[in-house]
SELUM-47763 format. One line per 3 residues: number of its first residue (from 1); their letters; for each residue z negated, y, x negated of C-alpha. Coordinates in steps of 0.2 Angstrom, whole numbers, plus 2048, in hexadecimal, padded with zeros to 3 digits. Layout:
BEGIN
NUM	a	Z,Y,X | ...
//
This chain:
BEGIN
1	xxx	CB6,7EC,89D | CAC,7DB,8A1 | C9E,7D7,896
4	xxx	CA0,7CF,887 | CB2,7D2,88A | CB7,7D4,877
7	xxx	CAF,7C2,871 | CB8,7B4,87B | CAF,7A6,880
10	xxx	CB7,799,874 | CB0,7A3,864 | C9D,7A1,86B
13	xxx	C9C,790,861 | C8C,785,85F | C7D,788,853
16	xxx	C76,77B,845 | C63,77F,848 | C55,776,83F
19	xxx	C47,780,848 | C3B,775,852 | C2D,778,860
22	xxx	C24,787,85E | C2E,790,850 | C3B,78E,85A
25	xxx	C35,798,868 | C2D,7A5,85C | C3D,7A9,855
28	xxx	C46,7BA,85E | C55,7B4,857 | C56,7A1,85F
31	xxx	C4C,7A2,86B | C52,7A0,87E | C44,79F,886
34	xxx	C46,796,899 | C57,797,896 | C57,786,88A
37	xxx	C5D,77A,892 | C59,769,895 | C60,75E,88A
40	xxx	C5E,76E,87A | C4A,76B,880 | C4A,759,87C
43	xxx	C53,75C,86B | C48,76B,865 | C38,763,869
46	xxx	C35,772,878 | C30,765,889 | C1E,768,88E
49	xxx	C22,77D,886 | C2A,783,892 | C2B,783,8A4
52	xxx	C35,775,8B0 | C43,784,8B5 | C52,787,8AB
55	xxx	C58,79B,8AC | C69,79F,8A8 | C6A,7B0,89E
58	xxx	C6D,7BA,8AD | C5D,7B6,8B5 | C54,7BB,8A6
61	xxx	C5C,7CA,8A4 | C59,7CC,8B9 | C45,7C7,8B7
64	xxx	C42,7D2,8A7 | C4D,7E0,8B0 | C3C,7DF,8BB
67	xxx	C30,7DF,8B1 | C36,7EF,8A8 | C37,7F9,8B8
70	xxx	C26,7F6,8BA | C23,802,8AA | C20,814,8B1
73	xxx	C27,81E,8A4 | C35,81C,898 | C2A,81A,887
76	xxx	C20,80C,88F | C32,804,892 | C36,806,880
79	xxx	C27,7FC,87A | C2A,7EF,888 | C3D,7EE,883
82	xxx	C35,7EE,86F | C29,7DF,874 | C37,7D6,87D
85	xxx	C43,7D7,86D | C35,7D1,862 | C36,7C1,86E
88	xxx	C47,7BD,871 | C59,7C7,86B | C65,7C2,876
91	xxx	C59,7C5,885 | C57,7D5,87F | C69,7D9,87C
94	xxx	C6F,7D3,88A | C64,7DD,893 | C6A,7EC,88A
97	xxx	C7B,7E8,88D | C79,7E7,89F | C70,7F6,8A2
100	xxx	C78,7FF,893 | C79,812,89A | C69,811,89F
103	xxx	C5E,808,893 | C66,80E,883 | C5C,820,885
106	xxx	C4D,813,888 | C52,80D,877 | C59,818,86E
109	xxx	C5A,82D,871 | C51,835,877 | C43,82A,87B
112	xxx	C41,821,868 | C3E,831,861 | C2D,831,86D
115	xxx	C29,820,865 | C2D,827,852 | C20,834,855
118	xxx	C12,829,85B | C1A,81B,84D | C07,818,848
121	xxx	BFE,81A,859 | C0A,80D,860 | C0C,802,850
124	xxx	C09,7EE,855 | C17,7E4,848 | C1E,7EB,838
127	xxx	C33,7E9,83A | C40,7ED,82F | C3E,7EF,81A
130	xxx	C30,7FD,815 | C34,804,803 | C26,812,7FD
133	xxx	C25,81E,7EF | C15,818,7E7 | C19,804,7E6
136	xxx	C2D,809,7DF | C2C,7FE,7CF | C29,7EE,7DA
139	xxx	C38,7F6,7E6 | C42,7E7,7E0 | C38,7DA,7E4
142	xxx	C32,7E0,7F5 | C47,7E4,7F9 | C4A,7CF,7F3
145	xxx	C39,7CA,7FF | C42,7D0,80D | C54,7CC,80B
148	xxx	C53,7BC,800 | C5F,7AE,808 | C66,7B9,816
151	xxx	C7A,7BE,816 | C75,7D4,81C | C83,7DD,821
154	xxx	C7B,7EE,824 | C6C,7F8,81D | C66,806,829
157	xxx	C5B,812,81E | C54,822,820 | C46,82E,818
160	xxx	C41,834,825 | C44,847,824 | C4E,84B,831
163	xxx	C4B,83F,840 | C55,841,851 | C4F,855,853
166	xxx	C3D,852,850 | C3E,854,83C | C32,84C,830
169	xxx	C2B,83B,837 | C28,833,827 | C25,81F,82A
172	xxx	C28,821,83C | C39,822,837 | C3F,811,836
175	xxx	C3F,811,849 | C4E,81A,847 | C53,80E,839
178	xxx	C51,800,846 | C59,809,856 | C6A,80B,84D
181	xxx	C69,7FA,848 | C68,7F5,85B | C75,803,85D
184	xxx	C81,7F7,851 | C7E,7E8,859 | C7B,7EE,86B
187	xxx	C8E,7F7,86B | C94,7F2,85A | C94,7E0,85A
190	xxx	C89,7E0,84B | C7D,7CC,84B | C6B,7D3,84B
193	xxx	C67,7C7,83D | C74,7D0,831 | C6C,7E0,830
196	xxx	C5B,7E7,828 | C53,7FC,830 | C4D,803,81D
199	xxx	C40,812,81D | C3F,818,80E | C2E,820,80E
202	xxx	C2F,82F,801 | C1E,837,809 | C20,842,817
205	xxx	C1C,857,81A | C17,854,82C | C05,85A,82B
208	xxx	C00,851,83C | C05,842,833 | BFD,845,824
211	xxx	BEC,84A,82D | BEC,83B,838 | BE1,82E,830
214	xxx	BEA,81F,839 | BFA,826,833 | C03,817,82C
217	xxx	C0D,81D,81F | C0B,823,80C | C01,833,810
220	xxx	C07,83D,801 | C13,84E,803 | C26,848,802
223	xxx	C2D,846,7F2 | C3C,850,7ED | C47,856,7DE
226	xxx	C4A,848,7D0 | C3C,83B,7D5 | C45,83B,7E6
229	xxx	C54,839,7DF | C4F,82B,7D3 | C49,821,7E4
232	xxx	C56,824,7ED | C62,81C,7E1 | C55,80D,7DC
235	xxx	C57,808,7EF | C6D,80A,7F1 | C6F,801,7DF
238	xxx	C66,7F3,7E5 | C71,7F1,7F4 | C7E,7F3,7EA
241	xxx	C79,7E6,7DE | C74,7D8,7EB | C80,7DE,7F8
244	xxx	C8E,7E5,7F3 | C98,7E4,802 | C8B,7EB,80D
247	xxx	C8B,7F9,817 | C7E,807,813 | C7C,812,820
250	xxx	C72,823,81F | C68,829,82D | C5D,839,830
253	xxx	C5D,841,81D | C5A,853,81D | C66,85D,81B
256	xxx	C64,861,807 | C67,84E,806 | C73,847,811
259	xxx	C84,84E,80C | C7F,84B,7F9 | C78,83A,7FC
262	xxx	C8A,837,805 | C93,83E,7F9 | C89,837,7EA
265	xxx	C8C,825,7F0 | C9E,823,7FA | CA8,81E,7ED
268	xxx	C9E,812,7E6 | C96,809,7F7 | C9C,807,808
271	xxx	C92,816,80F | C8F,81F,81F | C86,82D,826
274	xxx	C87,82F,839 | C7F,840,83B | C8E,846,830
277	xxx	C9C,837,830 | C9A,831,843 | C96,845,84B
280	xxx	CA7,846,844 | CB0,83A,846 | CAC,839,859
283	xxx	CB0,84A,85B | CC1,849,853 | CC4,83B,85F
286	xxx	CC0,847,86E | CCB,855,867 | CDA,849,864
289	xxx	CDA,842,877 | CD6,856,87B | CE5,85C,871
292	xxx	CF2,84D,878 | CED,855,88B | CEB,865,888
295	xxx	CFF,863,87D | D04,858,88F | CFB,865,89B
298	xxx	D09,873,88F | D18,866,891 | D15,865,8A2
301	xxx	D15,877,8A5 | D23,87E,89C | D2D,86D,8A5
304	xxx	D28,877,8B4 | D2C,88A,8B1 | D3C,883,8A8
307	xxx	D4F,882,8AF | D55,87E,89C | D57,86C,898
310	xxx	D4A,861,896 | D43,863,883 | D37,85A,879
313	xxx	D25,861,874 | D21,85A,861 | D10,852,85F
316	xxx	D03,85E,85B | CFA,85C,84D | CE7,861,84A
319	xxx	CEE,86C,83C | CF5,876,849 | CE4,87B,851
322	xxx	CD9,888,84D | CC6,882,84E | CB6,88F,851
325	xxx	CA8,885,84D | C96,88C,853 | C8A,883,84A
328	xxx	C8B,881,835 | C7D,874,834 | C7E,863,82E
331	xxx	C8A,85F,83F | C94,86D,83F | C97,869,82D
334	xxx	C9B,857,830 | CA6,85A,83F | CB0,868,836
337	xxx	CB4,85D,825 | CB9,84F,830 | CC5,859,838
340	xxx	CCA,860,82A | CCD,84F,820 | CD4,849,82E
343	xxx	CE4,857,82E | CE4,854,81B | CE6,841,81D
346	xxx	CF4,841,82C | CFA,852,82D | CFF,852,819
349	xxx	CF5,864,817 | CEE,869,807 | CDB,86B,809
352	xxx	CDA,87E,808 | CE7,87F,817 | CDC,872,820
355	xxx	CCD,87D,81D | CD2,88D,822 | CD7,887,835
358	xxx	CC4,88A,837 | CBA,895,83D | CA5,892,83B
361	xxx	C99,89C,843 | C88,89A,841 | C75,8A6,844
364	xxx	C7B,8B1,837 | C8C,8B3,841 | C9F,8AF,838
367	xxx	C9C,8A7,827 | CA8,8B6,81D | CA8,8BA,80A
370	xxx	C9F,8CB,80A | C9C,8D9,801 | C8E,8CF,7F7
373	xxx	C9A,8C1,7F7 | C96,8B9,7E6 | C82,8B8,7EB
376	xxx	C87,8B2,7FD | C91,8A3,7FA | C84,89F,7EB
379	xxx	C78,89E,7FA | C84,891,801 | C87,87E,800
382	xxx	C97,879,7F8 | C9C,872,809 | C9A,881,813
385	xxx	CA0,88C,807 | CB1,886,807 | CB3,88A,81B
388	xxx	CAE,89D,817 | CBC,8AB,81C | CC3,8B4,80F
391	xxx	CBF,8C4,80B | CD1,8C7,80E | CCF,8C6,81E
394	xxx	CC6,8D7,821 | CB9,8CE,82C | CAC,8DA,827
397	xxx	CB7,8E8,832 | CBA,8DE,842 | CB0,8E6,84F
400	xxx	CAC,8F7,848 | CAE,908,852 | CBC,90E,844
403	xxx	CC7,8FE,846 | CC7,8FF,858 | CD7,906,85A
406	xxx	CDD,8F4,850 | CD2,8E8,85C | CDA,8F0,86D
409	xxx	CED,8F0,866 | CFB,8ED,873 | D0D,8EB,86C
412	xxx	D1A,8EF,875 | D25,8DF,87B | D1A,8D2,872
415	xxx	D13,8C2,87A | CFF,8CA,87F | CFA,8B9,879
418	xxx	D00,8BB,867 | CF3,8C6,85F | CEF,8C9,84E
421	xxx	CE1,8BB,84E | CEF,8AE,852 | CF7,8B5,842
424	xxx	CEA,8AD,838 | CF5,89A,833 | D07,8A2,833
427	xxx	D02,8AE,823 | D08,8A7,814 | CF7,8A6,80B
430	xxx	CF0,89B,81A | CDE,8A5,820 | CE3,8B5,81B
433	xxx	CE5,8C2,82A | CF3,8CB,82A | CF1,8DC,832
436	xxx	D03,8E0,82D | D0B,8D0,832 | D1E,8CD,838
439	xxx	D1F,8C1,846 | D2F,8B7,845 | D3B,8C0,853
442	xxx	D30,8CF,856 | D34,8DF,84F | D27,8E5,842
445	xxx	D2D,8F9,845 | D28,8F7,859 | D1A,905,85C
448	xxx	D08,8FF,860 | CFC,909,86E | CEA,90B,86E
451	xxx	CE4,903,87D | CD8,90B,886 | CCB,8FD,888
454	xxx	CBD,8FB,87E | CBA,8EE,870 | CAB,8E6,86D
457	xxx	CA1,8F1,85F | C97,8ED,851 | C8C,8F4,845
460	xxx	C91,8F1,831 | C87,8E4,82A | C84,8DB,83C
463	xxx	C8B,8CB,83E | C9D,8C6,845 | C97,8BB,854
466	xxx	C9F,8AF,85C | CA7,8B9,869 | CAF,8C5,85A
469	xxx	CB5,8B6,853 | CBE,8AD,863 | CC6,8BE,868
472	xxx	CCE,8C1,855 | CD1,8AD,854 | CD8,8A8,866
475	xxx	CD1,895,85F | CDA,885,867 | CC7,87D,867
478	xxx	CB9,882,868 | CA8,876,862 | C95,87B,862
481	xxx	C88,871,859 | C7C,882,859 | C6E,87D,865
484	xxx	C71,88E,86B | C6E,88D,87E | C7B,896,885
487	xxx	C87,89D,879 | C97,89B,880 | C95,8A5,88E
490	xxx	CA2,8AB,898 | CA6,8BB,88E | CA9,8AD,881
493	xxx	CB4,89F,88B | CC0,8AD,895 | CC3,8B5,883
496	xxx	CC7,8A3,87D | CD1,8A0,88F | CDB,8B0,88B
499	xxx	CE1,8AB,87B | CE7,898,882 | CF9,894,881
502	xxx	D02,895,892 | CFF,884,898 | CF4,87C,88D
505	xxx	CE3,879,88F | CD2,882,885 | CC8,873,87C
508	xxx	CB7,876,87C | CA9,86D,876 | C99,86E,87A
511	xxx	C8E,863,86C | C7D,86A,86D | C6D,85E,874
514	xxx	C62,85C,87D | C6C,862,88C | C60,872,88E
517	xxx	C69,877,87D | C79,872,881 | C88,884,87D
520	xxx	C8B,883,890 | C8A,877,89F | C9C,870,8A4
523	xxx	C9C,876,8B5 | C9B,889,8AC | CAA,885,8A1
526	xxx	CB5,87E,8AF | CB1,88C,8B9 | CB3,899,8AF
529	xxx	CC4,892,8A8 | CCB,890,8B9 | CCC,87A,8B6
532	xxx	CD6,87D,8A6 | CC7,87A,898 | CC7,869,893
535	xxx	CB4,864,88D | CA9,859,886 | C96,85A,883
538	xxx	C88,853,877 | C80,84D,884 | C84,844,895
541	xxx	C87,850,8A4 | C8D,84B,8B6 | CA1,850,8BC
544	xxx	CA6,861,8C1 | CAD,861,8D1 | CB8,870,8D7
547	xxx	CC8,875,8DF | CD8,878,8D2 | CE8,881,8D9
550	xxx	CE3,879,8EB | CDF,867,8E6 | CCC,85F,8E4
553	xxx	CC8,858,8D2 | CBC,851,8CB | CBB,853,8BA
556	xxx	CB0,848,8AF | CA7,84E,89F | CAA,843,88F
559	xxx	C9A,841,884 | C9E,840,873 | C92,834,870
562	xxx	C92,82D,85E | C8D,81C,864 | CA0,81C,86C
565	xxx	CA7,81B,85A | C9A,818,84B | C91,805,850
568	xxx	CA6,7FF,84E | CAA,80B,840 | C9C,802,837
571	xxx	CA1,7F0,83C | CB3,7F4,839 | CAD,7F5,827
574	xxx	CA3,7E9,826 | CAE,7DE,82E | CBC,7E3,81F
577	xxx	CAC,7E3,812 | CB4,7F3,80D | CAF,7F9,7FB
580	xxx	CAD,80D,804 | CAF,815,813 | CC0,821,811
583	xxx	CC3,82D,81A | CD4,824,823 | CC7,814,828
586	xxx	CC1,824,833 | CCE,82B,839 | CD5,81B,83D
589	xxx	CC4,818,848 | CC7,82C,84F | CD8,827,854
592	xxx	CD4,817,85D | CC7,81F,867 | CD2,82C,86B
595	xxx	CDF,820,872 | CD2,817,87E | CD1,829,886
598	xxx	CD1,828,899 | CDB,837,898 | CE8,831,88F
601	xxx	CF4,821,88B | CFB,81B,87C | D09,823,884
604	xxx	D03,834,883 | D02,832,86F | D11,831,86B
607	xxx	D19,83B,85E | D23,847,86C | D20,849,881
610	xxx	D32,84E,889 | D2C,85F,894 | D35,857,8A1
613	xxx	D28,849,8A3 | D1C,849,8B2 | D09,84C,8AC
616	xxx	CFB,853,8B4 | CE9,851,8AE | CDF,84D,8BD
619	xxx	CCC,84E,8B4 | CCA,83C,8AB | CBD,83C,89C
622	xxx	CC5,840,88B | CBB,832,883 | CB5,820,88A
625	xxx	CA7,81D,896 | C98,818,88E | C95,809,898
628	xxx	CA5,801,88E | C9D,804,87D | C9F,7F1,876
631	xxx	CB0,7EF,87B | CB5,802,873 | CAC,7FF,863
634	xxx	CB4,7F0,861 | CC5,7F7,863 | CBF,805,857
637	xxx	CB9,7F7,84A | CC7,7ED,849 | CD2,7FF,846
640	xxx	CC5,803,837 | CCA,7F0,831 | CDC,7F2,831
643	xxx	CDC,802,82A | CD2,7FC,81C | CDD,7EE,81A
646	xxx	CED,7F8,81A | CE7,803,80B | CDF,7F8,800
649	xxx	CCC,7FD,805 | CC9,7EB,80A | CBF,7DC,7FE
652	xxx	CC7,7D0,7F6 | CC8,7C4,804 | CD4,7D1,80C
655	xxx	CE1,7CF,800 | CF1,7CF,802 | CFA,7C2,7F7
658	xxx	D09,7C4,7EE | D1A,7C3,7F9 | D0E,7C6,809
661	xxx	D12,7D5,814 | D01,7DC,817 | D04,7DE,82A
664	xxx	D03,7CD,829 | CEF,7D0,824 | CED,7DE,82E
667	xxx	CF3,7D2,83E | CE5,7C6,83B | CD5,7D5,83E
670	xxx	CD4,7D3,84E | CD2,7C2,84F | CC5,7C1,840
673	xxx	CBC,7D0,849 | CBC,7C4,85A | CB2,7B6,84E
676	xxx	CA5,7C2,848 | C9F,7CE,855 | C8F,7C8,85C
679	xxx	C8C,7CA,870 | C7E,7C5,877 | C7F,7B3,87F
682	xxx	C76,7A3,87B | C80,796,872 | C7F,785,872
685	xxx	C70,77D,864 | C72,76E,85A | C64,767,852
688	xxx	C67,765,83F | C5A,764,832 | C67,76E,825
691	xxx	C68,77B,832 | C64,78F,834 | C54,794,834
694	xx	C4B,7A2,838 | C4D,7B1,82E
//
């Protein structure tokens, strides 16, 4: 995909400017550096300013490319890249944009969360709005000093708590604030000038911090409880009020706070979390290209073993998967309820039935209803106590030496793969496991025999691990978000390879980063699944190359990286000024994504394959290259857009008249997204004395 690709030339139009001289040049946002040209240098008052040589954008970007090379190590590329956005925006972008897979960890992770924790050590310019606990009855005024006259289409706030795995940061947190903004306007589309980074500085716990006399922030302990809360809201109710069509977007909250911020202020505000909303939402775009190959790689097979007719394989849904998540933190969370409201929304499930398709494991093992269940689940957030098993289920016997004739049983005549964990979602009270079930066809009077292997013993009142869990479950897909180093071993992945379907293909992601924390390395997963396993990581690794039934692959690793999906979940709805984010906006993102999978076609998604069709997954990535971000994200905005058009979620401006078919709206997003996304290119200046100025 060619640079800029998504904005056409023709819709890069000339700007009224009524800066002059010097302010001109001071100005990140007009400024152009050598590349004015000559006849913009006589009108703006700039001859005698700059040199004789006019540079096109590429030789700035070629000569500034340079310079930062000659920076040693990656922070000092970060303030060098920080000094040359304070200078000029488009240079700095369009440096970005041309060294995006490089430069972005310069930027952004993991390299900003060094320059977060030496925030006051490395402070040279204030940037972004700074709103603190002490000076809250001016908040107000200080909120209008900043945004007075400007047209802000996104607020990027955080408190600080939680910052990219490095915890409490207090001030130094609006360098996060500010590196999702790039993020949205970098590989979102989003103009620079349209957004504002927000710290809300509620005091921090950090004791370096607070013990470090040139600490920068309000050195107080962090506020919690109702003053918190009182802030908090002070803040969102004035974006509300001034910018109502806005979006607010939470970053780095702790985890008491960011669900119940989330919730507290989604159906009243275009609100998004990415830690919870854009984990998940990538990640169900992962598994939805995952499940179209792994339902192809199944077609294809039983089209091989087959003399019948050809037949036709109906779609597969997500509510026909069974998901063990490892990991019941604020991501684990966030990826199983957008999974979960996505099999609600486009499967027509009831909630409860979406729910009990999962499976979460976390340090203290399978999260079951126990003999203290009442004291347990009190223990528990509402959100994770509604993916416990039931105490139905008899989880607290699985494993033990006197049910270990019941964990090794054989039937006579019965498919191996259909054991009683796969029994799970055809009982009719959905979850509950059936030890007396009927299969339909099998005779329930046929004899069982003890088999003579072992099974895998536990103590009472030790945990059901992961490994219990995938044996009894025979899960579809398997996700870690744990930071356990490690944890699906091989024990763990043949178990899971055991249970697969003839033909189809394990999923299994591994979310965790840093890589070093990472469930298991690809090249581990593909070998001990024989090439079957389809996978995706956290964090970028290299292809696996081996040799699958005599031929050479090489199989390439998705990462689900949530910058793929959230910058154009965001400008989708800005771009529709949605009144909230729904969940369908999301899933309508999820889908898109999903569709620009290299390892599938639009073709592949259809609602039923014939098992006569030719298909064989030769490795491709189940989610987009990084280096095509802008182009992706755009395709993901303008599917946001049109969902929110299509169901109402859309401003006023969106509206479909009376008599109109609202296709007929939905028609023109893409060409209204093709005017607003911003790309980094200079455009031609006329000087006008009722023209922009600087912000």
């Amino acid at each position: 995909m060619a640079l800029n690709a998504h904005k056409p030339a023709h819709l890069v139009g000339p700007l009224r400017v009524s800066l002059r001289g010097h302010p001109l040049l001071d100005s990140p946002r007009y400024n152009k550096g050598t590349a004015f040209p000559i006849s913009e240098r006589k009108a703006f008052g700039l001859e005698g300013r700059l040199p004789y040589r006019v540079n096109s954008l590429e030789e700035q970007c070629e000569r500034a490319y340079g310079q930062l090379n000659q920076r040693d190590t990656a922070i000092r590329k970060n303030t060098f890249l920080q000094s040359l956005k304070d200078q000029n925006w488009t240079l700095y972008y369009g440096l970005l944009a041309r060294h995006l897979k490089e430069l972005v960890p310069v930027i952004y992770t993991p390299t900003q969360a060094e320059a977060i924790i030496n925030y006051s050590e490395l402070f040279r310019r204030s940037e972004g709005l700074y709103l603190t606990f002490p000076d809250q009855d001016r908040m107000e005024e200080d909120f209008l000093e900043q945004t007075r006259g400007r047209d802000i289409d996104l607020f990027v706030c955080t408190d600080s708590e939680a910052i990219l795995g490095i915890g409490d940061q207090g001030v130094g947190g609006i360098g996060i604030s500010t590196a999702k903004s790039v993020m949205y306007t970098l590989v979102g589309g989003l103009d620079p000038s349209k957004s504002i980074p927000v710290v809300l500085d509620v005091g921090t716990d950090n004791k370096t911090l607070l013990n470090d006399h040139l600490y920068v922030g309000w050195p107080a302990n962090r506020i919690r409880g109702e003053e918190y809360d009182k802030f908090i809201d002070r803040f969102v109710q004035l974006v509300r009020k001034y910018y109502p069509h806005s979006l607010l977007h939470f970053e780095d909250f702790g985890t008491q706070n960011a669900h119940r911020l989330l919730d507290k202020y989604r159906e009243t505000h275009a609100v998004f979390n990415d830690d919870i909303q854009g984990t998940g939402a990538v990640t169900l775009a992962c598994i939805m290209a995952a499940v179209s190959v792994s339902r192809r790689s199944r077609a294809a097979f039983k089209a091989s073993s087959s003399s019948t007719n050809p037949q036709t394989i109906s779609k597969v849904r997500l509510a026909d998967q069974r998901f063990v998540i490892l990991g019941a933190g604020s991501a684990g969370m966030g990826i199983a309820t957008q999974i979960r409201d996505a099999m609600v929304a486009a499967d027509g499930i009831s909630r409860a039935e979406a729910n009990a398709r999962f499976w979460l494991v976390d340090k203290e093992g399978l999260l079951f209803e126990r003999k203290d269940a009442q004291a347990y689940l009190q223990a528990m957030d509402a959100r994770r106590r509604e993916f416990v098993r039931s105490e139905e289920e008899q989880w607290d016997l699985v494993g033990l030496a006197q049910d270990a004739q019941d964990e090794t049983i054989e039937w006579e005549g019965v498919d191996p793969h259909m054991k009683k964990g796969a029994a799970i979602l055809q009982t009719q009270a959905p979850g509950k496991l059936d030890r007396d079930i009927e299969w339909e066809g099998i005779n329930p009077n046929l004899q069982a025999t003890a088999s003579p292997s072992s099974p895998l013993l536990r103590n009472p009142g030790d945990p059901v691990t992961l490994l219990h869990v995938v044996k009894e479950v025979r899960p579809t897909v398997l996700i870690g978000c744990s930071t356990a180093s490690g944890a699906f071993n091989k024990e763990v992945v043949q178990a899971m390879l055991a249970g697969t379907e003839e033909g189809a293909r394990p999923i299994i992601l591994a979310l965790s980063n840093p890589t070093r924390l990472a469930e298991a390395v690809p090249e581990d997963l593909m070998h001990w699944t024989e090439g079957r396993a389809l996978v995706a990581t956290g964090s970028p690794f290299p292809p696996v190359r081996m040799n699958v039934g005599g031929k050479d692959i090489e199989f390439n690793i998705a990462s689900c990286n949530n910058a793929l999906i959230y910058p154009g979940l965001g400008f989708g709805a800005i771009l529709a000024q949605s009144k909230r984010i729904t969940d369908t906006m999301l899933i309508a993102g999820a889908k898109r994504l999903a569709a620009l999978s290299p390892a599938i076609s639009e073709s592949n998604v259809q609602d039923q394959v014939s098992v006569s069709e030719p298909y064989e997954y030769t490795g491709e990535s189940l989610l987009p290259d990084f280096s095509i971000a802008p182009g992706v994200n755009f395709e993901v905005g303008v599917a946001v857009a049109e969902q929110a058009v299509r169901e109402g979620s859309a401003s006023v401006g969106w509206g479909v008249k009376e008599g109109q078919d609202v296709e007929e709206k939905v028609k023109e997003v893409r060409e209204r997204a093709g005017e607003k996304v911003w790309v980094p290119v200079y455009p031609e200046y006329v000087f006008a004395e009722d023209g922009l100025k600087d912000l």
